[in-house]
C-alpha positions, 0 to 999 in steps of 0.5 A: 133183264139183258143177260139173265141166261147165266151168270150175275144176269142169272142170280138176279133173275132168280132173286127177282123170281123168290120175291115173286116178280116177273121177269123177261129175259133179253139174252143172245141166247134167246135170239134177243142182240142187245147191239141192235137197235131194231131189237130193243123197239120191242121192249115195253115199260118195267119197273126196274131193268137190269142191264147185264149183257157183257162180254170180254175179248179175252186178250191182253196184247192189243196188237191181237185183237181182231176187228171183229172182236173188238166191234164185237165188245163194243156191241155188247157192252156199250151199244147194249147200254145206250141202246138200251136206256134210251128206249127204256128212258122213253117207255118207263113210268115214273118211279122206275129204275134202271140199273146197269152192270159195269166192273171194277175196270170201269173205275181202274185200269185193268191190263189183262183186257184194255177193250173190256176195261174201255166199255166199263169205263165208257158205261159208267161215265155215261150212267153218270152223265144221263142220270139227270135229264132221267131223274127229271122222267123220274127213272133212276139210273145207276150202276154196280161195279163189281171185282172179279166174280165166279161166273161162266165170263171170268173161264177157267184160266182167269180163275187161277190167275186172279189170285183174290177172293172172288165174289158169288154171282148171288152177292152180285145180284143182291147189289144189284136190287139195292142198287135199284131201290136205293141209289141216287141218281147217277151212283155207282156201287162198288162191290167186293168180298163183303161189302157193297160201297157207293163209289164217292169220285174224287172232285177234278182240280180246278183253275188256278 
């Protein structure tokens, strides 16, 4: 579990505890960088891993946002997620899931964070493009994408912006297990106030 020192990364370890599993929680708070790659030598086989880490840059005006932000952004939500998969798609046993938190603003835009909303997107093409060559391992690879939740990363400020109802990080965890138990390769959830839905992408047109 990368992540799980707060948050939906939080909910989902303590859901996992109640049903009796073991968890090991890979979180910067604990000195674990999900960007480097050196870092993720370490990890051994689980049989399912959540892959959580995530952080914003909190601006809305590109023109604003620092070098360091935005490498920062990258490292975190995206280089944690090929990182991550691409050890665990060469340790993990058959029969083994993954799943890995991406956002409503990886399926739509989202113009109060454009460098958030580029890694979530960026994260949910690539669980859709390397849940093949996985599924052929036998490791089940998915996503959830949930709206705006009431966790430590959405701050004060956004709160009261938002303007819709928020999701609790516990409803998010849920989603997340029945994610790892259910899904198809490649699916991504969507989840919001009330439901958990997998996401049917529209098909691209072709030639004439």
């Amino acid at each position: 579990m990368t992540g799980g020192a707060s948050g939906i990364g939080r909910a989902i370890v303590e859901l996992l505890e109640r049903e009796g599993h073991e968890v090991t929680v890979l979180d910067v708070r604990n000195g674990f960088d999900v960007g480097d790659p050196t870092a993720w030598e370490s990890v051994g086989a689980v049989e399912l891993a959540f892959l959580n880490a995530g952080v914003t840059t909190g601006v809305e005006d590109l023109t604003a946002v620092s070098d360091d932000a935005y490498r920062r952004i990258l490292g975190a939500n995206l280089d944690g997620v090929v990182f991550g998969v691409r050890r665990l798609a060469a340790v993990m046993e058959a029969g083994s899931a993954i799943v890995v938190t991406a956002s409503l603003a990886g399926i739509v835009g989202m113009e109060r964070d454009p460098l958030y909303t580029l890694t979530k997107h960026g994260v949910i093409g690539f669980v859709r493009s390397v849940a093949a060559q996985l599924d052929a391992r036998g490791i089940r690879v998915s996503a959830i994408a949930p709206g705006f939740t009431d966790t430590p990363l959405l701050g004060d400020e956004s709160r009261e912006a938002v303007g819709v109802p928020l999701l609790a990080a516990e409803d998010v965890a849920a989603a997340a297990l029945r994610a790892a138990r259910e899904s198809e390769p490649g699916a991504v959830w969507v989840v919001q106030p009330g439901r958990t839905v997998q996401f049917r992408f529209p098909n691209v047109p072709g030639p004439r």
